[in-house]
Every structure is written in C-alpha cells, then in structure tokens.
N, C-alpha and C positions, 0 to 999 in steps of 0.2 A: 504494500500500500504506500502510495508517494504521501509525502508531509505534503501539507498544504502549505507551510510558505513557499517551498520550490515553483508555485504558479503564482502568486503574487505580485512580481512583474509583467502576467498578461495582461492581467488589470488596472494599471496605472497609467495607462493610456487611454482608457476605455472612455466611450463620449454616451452615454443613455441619450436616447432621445423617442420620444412620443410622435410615431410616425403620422398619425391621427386621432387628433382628439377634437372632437365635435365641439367645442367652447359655443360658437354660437346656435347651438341647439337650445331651443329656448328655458329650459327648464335648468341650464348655466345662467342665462340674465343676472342674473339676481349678485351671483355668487362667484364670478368669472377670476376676480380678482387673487379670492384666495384659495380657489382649484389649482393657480396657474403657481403660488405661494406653494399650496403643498407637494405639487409636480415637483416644485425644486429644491424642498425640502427631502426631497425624496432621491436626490440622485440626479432628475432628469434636469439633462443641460439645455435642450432645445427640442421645443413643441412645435408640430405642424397643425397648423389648422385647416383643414378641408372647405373649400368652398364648393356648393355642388347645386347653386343659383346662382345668376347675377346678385339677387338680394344677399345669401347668402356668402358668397365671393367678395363681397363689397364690407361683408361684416369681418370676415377673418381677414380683411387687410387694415382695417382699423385696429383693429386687436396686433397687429402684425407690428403696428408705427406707436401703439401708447406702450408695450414690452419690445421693444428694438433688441434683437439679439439674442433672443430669447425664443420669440413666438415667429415664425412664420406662417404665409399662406397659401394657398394653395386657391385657380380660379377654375372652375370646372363645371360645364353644364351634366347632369347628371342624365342619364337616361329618359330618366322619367316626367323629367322638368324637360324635354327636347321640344315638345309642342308647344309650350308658351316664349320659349324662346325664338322659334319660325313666327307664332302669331305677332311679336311685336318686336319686326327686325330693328327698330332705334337702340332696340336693348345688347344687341351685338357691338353696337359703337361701343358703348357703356363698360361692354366683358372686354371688350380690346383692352380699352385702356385699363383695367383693372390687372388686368394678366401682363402688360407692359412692368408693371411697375417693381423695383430691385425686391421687395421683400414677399412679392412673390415667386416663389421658388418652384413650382411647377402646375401644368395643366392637366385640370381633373379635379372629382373622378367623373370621367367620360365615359362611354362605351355603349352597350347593348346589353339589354335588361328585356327578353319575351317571355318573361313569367308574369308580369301584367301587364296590361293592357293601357298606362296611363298615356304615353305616345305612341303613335302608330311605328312599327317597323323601318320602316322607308324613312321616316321623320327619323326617330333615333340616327338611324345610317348615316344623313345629310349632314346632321348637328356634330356628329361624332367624327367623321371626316373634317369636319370644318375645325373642333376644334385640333388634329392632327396638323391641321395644316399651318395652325396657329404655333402651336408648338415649334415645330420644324423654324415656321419663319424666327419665334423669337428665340431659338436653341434652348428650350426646357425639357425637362421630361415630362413623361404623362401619366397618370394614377388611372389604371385601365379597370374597368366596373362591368363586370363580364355575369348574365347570367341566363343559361337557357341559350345561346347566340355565340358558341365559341367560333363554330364556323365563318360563320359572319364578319366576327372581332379579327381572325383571322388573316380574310379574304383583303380585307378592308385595310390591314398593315403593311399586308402584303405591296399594294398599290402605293 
C-alpha cells in the first residue's frame, strides 16, 4: 500500500473548478452571493455559469463582470429555447454581442434535444448550426446538449 504523502505533489497544482453551475436559475436569486462564497470556501477556484437563453446568457454574464475571475459564462441557445429564438431574430443581435464578450468563455449549451417536442427539429438544427458557426467565427468552444438526436448532433459537426 503507497503512503499517501508520496501523491501529495499531484495535488498542488490542482485548479477545482465548477464546470456548470446554474446560478441564475431562479431559485439562486435570492442567495447567488453566498453559493458563489461557499463554492470557494470549498476548494472551487473558478465557476462557469451556463447560459442557455438570450435572457439567460445575458444573466451569467453579469454575474460573470460583478465576480471577475472567479465566475465565468457561458452564451448558448439551448434546444428547447431554438423557437423563440427564430421567432424574434432582433434577439440574435443581442446573443452576438453577448457571446463577443472576454468573460465569456464558450458557446452553449446548444444542440438537439427530440425527447420533447418544445422546438421543432429543423428549428433546433438551424439554431444549433448557427450557433457553431458562431463559435468557429469567435474561436470558443461549445457545450454540446445532445439528446435522442446523436445522429443528427453528429451529421451537423460533421459539416
């Protein structure tokens, strides 16, 4: 059996970080501040926040600029949100510039979701392509949201 200090040096370098943590899900509102307090009470060096609305997106980047350094975010039409996003294109202006901006750190989560029915198929596809292509242009990565539709997710990367 190895003594456990002989691994001790793997961990001195070690950076914890909170890949996803939903902060602006509403039922955080209240209490954002010292979730984010016990995150780093706790080890974690740096939180990403998910956006997966425009509304959404736009909330984890404010949380992103009042914890600098700390919090990131993330802009990402989510699946299920793809049809309100085609219904009112002024709102795409709005996700650009959101996803432009240094602290956030990548797009998503995006993808294809045909276990419900809240966007149509084809819609998904257009939104999810679209935002790849966003990606690409601004060099981030993507938080891919895959379910029921691997094929698809796939087909669609592929291109």
């Amino acid at each position: 059996m190895a003594d456990e200090k002989n691994f001790d040096h793997l961990y001195e370098n070690l950076i914890l970080i909170d890949g996803a943590a939903n902060l602006v899900h509403k039922k955080f509102t209240r209490d954002q501040e010292s979730v984010i307090q016990r995150a780093k009470d706790a080890g974690v060096q740096k939180i990403m926040v998910p956006g997966s609305s425009v509304k959404s997106s736009k909330e984890a980047l404010r949380l992103s600029r009042i914890y600098p350094g700390i919090v990131y975010s993330t802009a990402g039409i989510h699946p299920h949100d793809s049809k309100s996003i085609q219904e009112e294109p002024a709102s795409w202006q709005e996700f650009t510039s959101i996803a432009q901006a240094p602290e956030c750190v990548a797009i998503g989560p995006c993808g294809l979701d045909y276990q419900r029915d809240f966007s149509e198929p084809d819609v998904q596809k257009e939104i999810f392509e679209k935002q790849i292509q966003l990606a690409c242009q601004l060099d981030k990565p993507l938080l891919i949201h895959e379910r029921s539709a691997q094929e698809d997710v796939l087909e669609i990367l592929k291109k």
